[in-house]
C-alpha angles and dihedrals in degrees: 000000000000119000125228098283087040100256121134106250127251116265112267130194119224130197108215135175108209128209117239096257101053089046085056087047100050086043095067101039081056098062084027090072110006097243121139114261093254080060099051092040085042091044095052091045088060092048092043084060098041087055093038082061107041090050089052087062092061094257122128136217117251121186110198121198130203088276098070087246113137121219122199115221120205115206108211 
């Protein structure tokens, strides 16, 4: 994410309390993939705002599984 004149922001540290769910959740992405939990964490804010985005284009999100069967998923 670019800001205004173009140029990437500054790092920034942020203190969060996270509910149980998303601490379940970053703890295994985290042994998913093998990532540290700031690039998990790093990684899901990026795709939060690429979808923000998208959906405020007036696109959707579709899943499609190996059957071909499209799902569509809401972001709320």
């Amino acid at each position: 994410m670019a800001s205004a004149k173009g140029e990437q922001p500054k790092s920034a540290r942020y203190s969060v309390t996270l509910v149980p769910p998303a601490v379940q959740a970053v703890d295994e992405l985290v042994e998913a993939t093998g990532l540290n939990k700031a690039d998990v964490i790093n990684r899901a804010v990026q795709i939060y705002a690429f979808l923000e985005e998208r959906r405020r284009e007036g696109k959707v999100v579709l899943l499609r599984g190996p059957d071909e069967k499209e799902e569509r998923v809401h972001i709320v």
